[in-house]
N, C-alpha and C positions, 0 to 999 in steps of 0.2 A: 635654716628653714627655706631661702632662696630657695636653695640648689635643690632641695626636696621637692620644692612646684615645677624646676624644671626638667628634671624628671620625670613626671609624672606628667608632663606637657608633654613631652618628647613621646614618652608611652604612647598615652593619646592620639598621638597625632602618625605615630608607626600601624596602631589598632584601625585607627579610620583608614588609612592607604590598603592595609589587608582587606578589610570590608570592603570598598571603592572597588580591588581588584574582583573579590568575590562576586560581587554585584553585576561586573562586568562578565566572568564567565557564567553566571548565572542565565545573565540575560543569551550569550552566546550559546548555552546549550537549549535554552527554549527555543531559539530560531532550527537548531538542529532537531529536536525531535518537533517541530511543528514540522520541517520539510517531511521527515523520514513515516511520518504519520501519515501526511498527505501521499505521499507515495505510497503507501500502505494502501489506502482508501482508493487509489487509481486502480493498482493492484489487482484490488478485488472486486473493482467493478468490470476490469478486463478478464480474469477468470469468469466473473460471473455472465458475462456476453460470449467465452468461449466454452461455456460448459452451452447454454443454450443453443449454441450452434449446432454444437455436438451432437444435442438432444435429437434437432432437426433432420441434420443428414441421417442420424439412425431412422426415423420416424420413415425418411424419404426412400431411407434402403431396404425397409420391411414392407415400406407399400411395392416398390419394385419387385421385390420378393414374389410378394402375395400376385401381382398381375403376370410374372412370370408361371406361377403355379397352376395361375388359371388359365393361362393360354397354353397349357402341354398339353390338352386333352383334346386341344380346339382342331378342327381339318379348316384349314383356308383355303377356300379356292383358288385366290391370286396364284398359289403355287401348282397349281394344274393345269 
């Protein structure tokens, strides 16, 4: 009957070290997807500041656009 409790100690006590370890990569992979998350979320707030720039420069190149269209027709005197 001993040898049966100690066994079943020994079990126990191999089952807890598995768990401990688990516990430990558990926790190690929460640090890991909290970084890769956070980088995510940088991510997309730097895409979303480089789309709006984008937006910008377009905006700036169609008003350019449009002042160059309206000065072909213009006669400036400067140049006479």
């Amino acid at each position: 009957m001993l040898n049966f409790l100690n066994k079943r100690k020994r079990e126990i006590e191999r089952l807890n070290n598995i768990i401990d370890n688990l516990k430990g990569d558990i926790k190690q992979y929460d640090a890991a997807f909290y970084n890769i998350n956070a980088r995510k979320i940088e991510l997309e707030r730097e895409l979303k500041e480089a789309n709006n720039t984008i937006i910008g420069l377009k905006n700036e190149v169609n008003y350019l656009k449009m002042r160059i269209e309206n000065t072909k027709g213009e006669v400036n005197s400067r140049y006479y």
